[in-house]
C-alpha positions, -999 to +999 in steps of 0.1 A: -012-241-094-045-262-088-055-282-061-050-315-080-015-308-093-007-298-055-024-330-047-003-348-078+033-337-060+023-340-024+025-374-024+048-392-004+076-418-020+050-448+001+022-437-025+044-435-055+062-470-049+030-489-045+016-474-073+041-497-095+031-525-104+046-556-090+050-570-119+071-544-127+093-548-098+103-583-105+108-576-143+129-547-134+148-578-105+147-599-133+164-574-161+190-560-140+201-592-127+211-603-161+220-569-172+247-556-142+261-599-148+266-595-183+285-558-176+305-575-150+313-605-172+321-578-201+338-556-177+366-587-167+371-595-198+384-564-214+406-561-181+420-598-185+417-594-222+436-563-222+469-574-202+469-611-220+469-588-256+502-569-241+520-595-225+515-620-252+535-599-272+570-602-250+559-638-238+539-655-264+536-689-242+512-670-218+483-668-248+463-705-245+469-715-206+454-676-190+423-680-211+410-699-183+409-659-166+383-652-193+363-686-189+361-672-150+349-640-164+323-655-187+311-679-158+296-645-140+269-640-171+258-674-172+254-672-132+233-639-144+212-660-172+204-688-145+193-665-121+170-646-149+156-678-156+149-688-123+134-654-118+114-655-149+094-688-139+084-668-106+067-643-123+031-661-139+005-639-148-028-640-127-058-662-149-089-642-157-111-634-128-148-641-123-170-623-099-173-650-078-137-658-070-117-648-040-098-615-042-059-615-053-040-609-020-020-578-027+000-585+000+017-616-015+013-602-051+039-569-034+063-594-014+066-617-047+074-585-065+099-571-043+114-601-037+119-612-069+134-576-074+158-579-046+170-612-059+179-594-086+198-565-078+213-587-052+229-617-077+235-583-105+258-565-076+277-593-065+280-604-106+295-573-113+317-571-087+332-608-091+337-601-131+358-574-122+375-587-097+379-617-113+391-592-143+420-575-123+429-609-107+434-623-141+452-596-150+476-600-125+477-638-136+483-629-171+517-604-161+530-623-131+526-653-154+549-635-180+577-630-156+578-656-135+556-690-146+563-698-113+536-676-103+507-692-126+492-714-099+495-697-068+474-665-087+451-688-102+437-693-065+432-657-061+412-657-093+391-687-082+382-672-047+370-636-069+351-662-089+332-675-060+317-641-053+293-648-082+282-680-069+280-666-033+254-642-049+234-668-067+231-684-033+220-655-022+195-649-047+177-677-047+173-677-008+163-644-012+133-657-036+128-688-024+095-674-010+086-654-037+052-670-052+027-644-075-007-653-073-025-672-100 
């Protein structure tokens, strides 16, 4: 081997991370936000979907009122598309430069990106988690509903307190780039 190919994989993970663009980070924050809410979302819904298929079929009453499980489910990918949004207006590309102008701060341009990705991965994680939890808790609604109706309400709760994961995680993410501001 060369010297420059020794130099090429001697470099620590510090040179190869800030070698990506910051733009990249926050597209990358901004794509797997939506992304990881939207498989969440989908993830719930088959679980809910699943059970309210099979025990609509011994107790066909259960059908119209446990849809509201998959409305909780579908509430995790719009939390995803509000934060992607939010995210998206963040991220404005830099005007042309003269010669004379001041320097973009790299600093802020590196924070902006790797908050913006953060926010991301942060509102994606908690999104996925609350569709499937909100999946197997409106699962549980959907059979316990079928034995006992009884039951309908006090489950229901259970399902709204998985729901509030997701909107614990937007919170989260846009605290977490409330301070995120590329450089025009």
């Amino acid at each position: 081997m060369s010297t420059a190919t020794d130099e090429l994989f001697n470099q620590g993970w510090g040179d190869v991370l800030s070698n990506i663009s910051p733009y990249a980070w926050g597209s990358m924050g901004v794509a797997l936000g939506l992304t990881l809410s939207i498989v969440g979302a989908a993830w719930g819904i088959f679980i809910t979907g699943s059970s309210l298929l099979g025990a609509a079929v011994k107790a066909p009453r259960v059908r119209s009122k446990n849809l509201v499980s998959i409305i909780f489910c579908e509430a995790t990918a719009i939390y995803g598309v509000i934060i992607a949004i939010i995210l998206q207006s963040k991220m404005n590309q830099p005007g042309l430069r003269n010669e004379g102008d001041e320097p973009i701060n790299e600093q802020a341009l590196y924070f902006a990106g790797y908050a913006v990705f953060g926010s991301g991965i942060a509102v994606g994680l908690t999104n996925l988690a609350s569709g499937v939890s909100v999946g197997i808790a409106g699962s549980s609604c959907v059979l316990a509903d079928a034995q006992n109706a009884a039951l309908y309400v006090t489950i229901l709760i259970v399902e709204i307190f998985a729901s509030a994961l997701g909107i614990f995680g937007v919170i989260v993410g846009i605290i977490l780039s409330n301070n995120a501001e590329f450089p025009k």
